[in-house]
C-alpha positions in Angstrom: 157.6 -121.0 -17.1 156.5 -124.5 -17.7 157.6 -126.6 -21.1 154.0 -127.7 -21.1 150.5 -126.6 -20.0 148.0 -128.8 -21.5 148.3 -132.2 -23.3 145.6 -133.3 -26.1 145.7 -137.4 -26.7 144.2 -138.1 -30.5 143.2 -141.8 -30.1 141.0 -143.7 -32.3 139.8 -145.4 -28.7 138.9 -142.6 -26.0 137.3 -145.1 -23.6 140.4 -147.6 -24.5 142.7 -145.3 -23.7 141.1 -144.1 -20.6 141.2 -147.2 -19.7 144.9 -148.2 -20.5 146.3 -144.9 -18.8 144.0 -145.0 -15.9 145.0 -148.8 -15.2 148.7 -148.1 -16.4 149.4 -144.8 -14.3 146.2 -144.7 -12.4 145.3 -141.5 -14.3 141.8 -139.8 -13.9 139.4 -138.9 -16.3 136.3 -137.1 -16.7 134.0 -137.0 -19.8 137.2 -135.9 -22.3 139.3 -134.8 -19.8 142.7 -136.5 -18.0 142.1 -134.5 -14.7 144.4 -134.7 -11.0 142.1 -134.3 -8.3 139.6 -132.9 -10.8 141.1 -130.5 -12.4 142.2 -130.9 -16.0 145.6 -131.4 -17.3 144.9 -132.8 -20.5 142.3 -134.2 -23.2 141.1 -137.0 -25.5 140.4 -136.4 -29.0 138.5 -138.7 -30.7 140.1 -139.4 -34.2 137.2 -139.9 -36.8 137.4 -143.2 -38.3 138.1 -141.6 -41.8 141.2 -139.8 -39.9 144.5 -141.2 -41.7 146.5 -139.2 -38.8 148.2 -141.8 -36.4 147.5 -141.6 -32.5 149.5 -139.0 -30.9 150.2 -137.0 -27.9 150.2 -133.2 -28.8 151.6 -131.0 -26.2 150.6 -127.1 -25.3 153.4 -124.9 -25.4 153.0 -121.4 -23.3 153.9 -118.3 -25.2 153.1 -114.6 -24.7 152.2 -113.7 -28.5 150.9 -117.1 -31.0 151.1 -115.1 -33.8 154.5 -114.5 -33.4 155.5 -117.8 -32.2 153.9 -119.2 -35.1 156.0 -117.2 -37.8 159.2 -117.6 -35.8 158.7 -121.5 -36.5 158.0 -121.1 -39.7 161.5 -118.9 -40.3 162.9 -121.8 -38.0 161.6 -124.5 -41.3 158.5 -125.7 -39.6 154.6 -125.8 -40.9 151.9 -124.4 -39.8 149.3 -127.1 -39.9 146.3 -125.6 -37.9 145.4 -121.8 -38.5 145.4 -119.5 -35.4 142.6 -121.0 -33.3 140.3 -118.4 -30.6 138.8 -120.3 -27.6 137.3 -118.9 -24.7 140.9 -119.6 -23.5 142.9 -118.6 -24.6 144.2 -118.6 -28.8 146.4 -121.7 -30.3 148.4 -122.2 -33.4 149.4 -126.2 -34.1 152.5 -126.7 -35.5 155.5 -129.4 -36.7 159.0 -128.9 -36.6 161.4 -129.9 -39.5 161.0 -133.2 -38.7 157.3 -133.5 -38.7 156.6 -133.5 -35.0 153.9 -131.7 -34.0 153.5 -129.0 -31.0 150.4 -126.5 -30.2 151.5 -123.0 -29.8 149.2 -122.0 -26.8 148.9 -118.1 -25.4 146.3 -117.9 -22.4 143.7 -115.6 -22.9 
């Protein structure tokens, strides 16, 4: 199993930071996507200018039950900071460890 299957940039700057990555790493993009020979690896969240939340990477972590997941980090001392999400693919729980650092709980639909 991969550590990762989707990365979400929050940026105050999508178009900056299309830019800087693209130029940087010579990354793709499409609309709000980070894509590798189009398909899509990762997004761009636009942070709304009342957003106090610093720019961040959040990465997707595959597991086979969210719920679950989600409760064992909370036993483990973490927080959940975004309810159980349903999208059309698949259902996501964000969450930080101890620490603070945040990581979305991902389970493919």
């Amino acid at each position: 199993m991969r550590p990762f299957v989707f990365f979400d940039v929050r940026t105050s700057d999508v178009d900056g930071t299309k830019r800087f990555f693209g130029d940087l790493l010579g990354w793709e993009s499409s609309g709000a996507l980070l894509t590798d020979g189009g398909a899509p690896w990762g997004g761009l969240t636009e942070l709304a200018p009342d957003d106090d939340r610093a720019p961040q990477w959040l990465p997707y972590a595959p597991v086979s039950d969210v719920d679950a997941a989600a409760a064992k980090a909370v036993a483990l001392g973490g927080k959940v900071v975004r309810e159980r999400t349903d999208l059309p693919v698949g259902s996501l729980v964000v969450v930080t460890d101890p620490g603070g650092a945040a990581l979305v709980l991902f389970q493919a639909a």
